[in-house]
VEXMI-783967 format. One record per residue: x, y, z of N, C-alpha, C, CB in turn. Coordinates in steps of 0.2 Angstrom, whole numbers, plus 5000, padded with zeros to 4 digits. Each point is the difference from the previous one (the first is absolute). Glycine has a CB too. Layout:
N
XYZXYZXYZXYZ;...
//
This chain:
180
492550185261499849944998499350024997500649935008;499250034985499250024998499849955004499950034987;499550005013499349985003499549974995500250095007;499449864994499649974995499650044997500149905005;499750164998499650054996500550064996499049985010;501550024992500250054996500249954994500450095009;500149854990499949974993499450004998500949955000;498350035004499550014995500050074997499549925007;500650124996499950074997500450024996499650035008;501149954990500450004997499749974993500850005010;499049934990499649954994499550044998500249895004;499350135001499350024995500350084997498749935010;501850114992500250064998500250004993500350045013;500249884987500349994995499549974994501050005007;498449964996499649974996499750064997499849905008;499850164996499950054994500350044996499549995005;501050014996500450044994500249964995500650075008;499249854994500449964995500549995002499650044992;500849935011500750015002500249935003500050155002;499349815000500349945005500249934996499150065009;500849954985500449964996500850004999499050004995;501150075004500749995000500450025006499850034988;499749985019500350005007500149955003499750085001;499949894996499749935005500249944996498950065007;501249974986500249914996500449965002499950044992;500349895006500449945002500650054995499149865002;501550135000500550024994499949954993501050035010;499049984985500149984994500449965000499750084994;500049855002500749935003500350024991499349865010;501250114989500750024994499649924996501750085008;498049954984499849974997500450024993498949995007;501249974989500550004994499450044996501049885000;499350164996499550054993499749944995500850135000;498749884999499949964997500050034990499349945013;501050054981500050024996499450024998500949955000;499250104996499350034995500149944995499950155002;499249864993500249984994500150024996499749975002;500650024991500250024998500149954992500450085013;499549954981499949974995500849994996498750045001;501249914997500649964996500450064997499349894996;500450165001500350054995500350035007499250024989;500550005016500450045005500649995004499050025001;500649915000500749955000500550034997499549905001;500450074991500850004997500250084998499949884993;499750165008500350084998500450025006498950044993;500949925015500250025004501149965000498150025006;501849914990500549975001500350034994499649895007;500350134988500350024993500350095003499049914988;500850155018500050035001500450015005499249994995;500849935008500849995005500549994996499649935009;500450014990500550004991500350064997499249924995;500450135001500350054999500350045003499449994995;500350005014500450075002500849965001498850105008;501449844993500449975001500750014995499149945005;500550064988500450024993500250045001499549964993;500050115010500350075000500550015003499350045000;500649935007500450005005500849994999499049975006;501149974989500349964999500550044994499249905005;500450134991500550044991500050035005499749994987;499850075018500350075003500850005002498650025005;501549924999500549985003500749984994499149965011;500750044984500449984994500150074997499549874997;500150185001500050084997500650025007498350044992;501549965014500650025003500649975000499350045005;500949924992500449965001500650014994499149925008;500450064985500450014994499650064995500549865001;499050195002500050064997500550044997499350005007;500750054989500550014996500050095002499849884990;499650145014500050075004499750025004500350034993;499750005010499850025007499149985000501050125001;498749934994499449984998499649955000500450074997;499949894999500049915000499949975007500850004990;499950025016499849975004499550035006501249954997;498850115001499550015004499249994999501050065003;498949924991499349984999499949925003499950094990;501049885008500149945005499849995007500850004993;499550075009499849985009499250015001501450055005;498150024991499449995001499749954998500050105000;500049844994499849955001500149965004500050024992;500749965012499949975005499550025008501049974992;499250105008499650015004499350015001500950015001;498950014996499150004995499949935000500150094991;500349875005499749925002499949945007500550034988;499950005013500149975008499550015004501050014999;498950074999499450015006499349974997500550135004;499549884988499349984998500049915000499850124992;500749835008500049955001500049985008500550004988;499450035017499850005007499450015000501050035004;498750034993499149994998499949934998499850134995;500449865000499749924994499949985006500749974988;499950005016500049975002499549985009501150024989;498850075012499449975004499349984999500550065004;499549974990499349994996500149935000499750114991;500849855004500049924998499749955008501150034990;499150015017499749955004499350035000501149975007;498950084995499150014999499849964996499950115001;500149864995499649974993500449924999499850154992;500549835013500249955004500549964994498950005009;501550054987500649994995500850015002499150064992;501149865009500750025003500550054996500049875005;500350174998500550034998500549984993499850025014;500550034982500449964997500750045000499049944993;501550035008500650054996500149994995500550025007;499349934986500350014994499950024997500249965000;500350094995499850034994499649984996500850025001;499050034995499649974993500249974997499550064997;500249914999500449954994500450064996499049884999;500550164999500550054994500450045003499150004992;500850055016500550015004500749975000499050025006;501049914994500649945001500350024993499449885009;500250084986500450004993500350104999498949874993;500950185008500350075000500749985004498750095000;501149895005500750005003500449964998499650035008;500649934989500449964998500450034993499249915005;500150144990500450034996500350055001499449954995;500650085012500350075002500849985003498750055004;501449875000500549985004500550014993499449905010;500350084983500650004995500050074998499949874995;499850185005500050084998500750055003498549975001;501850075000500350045001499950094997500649885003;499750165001499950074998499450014997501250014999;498950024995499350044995499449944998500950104992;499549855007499449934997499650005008500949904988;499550085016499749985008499450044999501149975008;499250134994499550054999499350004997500950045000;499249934992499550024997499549954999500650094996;499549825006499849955000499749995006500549974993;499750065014499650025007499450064999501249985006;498950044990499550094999499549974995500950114999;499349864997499549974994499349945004501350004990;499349975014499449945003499850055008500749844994;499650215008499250045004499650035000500450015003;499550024990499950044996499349944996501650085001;498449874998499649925000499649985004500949964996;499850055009499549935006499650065003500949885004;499250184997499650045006499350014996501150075006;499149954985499250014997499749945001500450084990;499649885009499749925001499649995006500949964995;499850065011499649995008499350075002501549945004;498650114992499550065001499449984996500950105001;499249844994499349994996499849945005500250044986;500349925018499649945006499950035005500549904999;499850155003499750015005499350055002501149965001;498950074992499450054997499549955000500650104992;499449845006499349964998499949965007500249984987;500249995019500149975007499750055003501049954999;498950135001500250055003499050015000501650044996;498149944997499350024999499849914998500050154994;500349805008499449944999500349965007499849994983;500550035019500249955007499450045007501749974996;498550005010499550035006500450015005499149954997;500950095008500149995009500850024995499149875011;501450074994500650045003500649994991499949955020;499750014975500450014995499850054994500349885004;499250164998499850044994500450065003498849964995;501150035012500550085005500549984997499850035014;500649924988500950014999500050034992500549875009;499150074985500250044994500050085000499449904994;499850135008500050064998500750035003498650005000;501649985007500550045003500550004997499649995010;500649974988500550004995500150014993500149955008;499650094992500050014992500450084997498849925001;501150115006500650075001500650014999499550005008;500849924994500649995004500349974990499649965019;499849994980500249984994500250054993499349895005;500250164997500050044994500650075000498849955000;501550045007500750035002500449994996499950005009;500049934994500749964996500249974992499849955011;499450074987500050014992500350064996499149945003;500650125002500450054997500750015001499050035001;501049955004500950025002500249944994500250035016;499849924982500149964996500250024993499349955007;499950074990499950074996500750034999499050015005;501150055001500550054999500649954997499650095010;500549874996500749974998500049974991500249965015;499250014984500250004992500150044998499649954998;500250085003499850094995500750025001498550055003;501949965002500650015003500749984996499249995011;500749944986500749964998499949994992500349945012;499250094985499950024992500550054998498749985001;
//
């Protein structure tokens, strides 16, 4: 059993090292995070960022589905999976910066897909290559500018992704370059 001098000796031992805050604290009571700020632009780069990866996700799953060769679907399946992970980022950033979550597509993601449902074989191929080949140059110039004028957790996610985007450009790339 302690003794009332040895937890004193215990406290002032801990008091000098620094240590009796975190020995002796109350436990931390469970407080909800409160959002960062975060400006209007961040906002929507952060919700147009969900969007897109949703689109990817969404044609990635379409290139594997009605690809016309191997190659196709397999740049299918890295889109989906590349997107998924980077739309699980978005999406922790979006609570940080206190932005509900989104799963829908981009508006111009949605309209691609509609024209791909009516596509088969070589046309499917080379109207899927054409618009990655589009939307990745596009997303590498938002997220290059996001990447140097945003702050905190949405100029990381841009910069961090911009690796991943410029993968998928090139592979994009090849595949045109490929069915010429």
């Amino acid at each position: 059993m302690w003794t009332k001098a040895a937890v004193t000796a215990v406290f002032v031992s801990a008091s000098c090292l620094g240590l009796a805050h975190d020995v002796f604290a109350a436990p931390a009571t469970d407080t909800k995070a409160v959002p960062m700020r975060a400006t209007a632009a961040s906002k929507r780069f952060i919700v147009d960022a969900m969007k897109g990866d949703s689109s990817e996700i969404m044609l990635g799953h379409m290139a594997q589905d009605k690809g016309g060769n191997d190659k196709l679907k397999q740049f299918g399946q890295m889109l989906v999976t590349d997107h998924t992970e980077a739309k699980q980022k978005a999406v922790g950033v979006a609570q940080q910066i206190g932005v509900k979550p989104s799963d829908q597509p981009a508006a111009d993601g949605a309209r691609e897909m509609k024209k791909l449902e009516g596509l088969t074989g070589p046309a499917f191929d080379k109207e899927f290559v054409a618009y990655m080949v589009k939307d990745h140059s596009a997303d590498i110039a938002k997220f290059s500018r996001a990447a140097k004028r945003e702050k905190g957790p949405v100029a990381e996610f841009a910069h961090d992704s911009l690796q991943t985007l410029q993968k998928h450009l090139d592979a994009a790339k090849q595949l045109s370059t490929a069915s010429q």
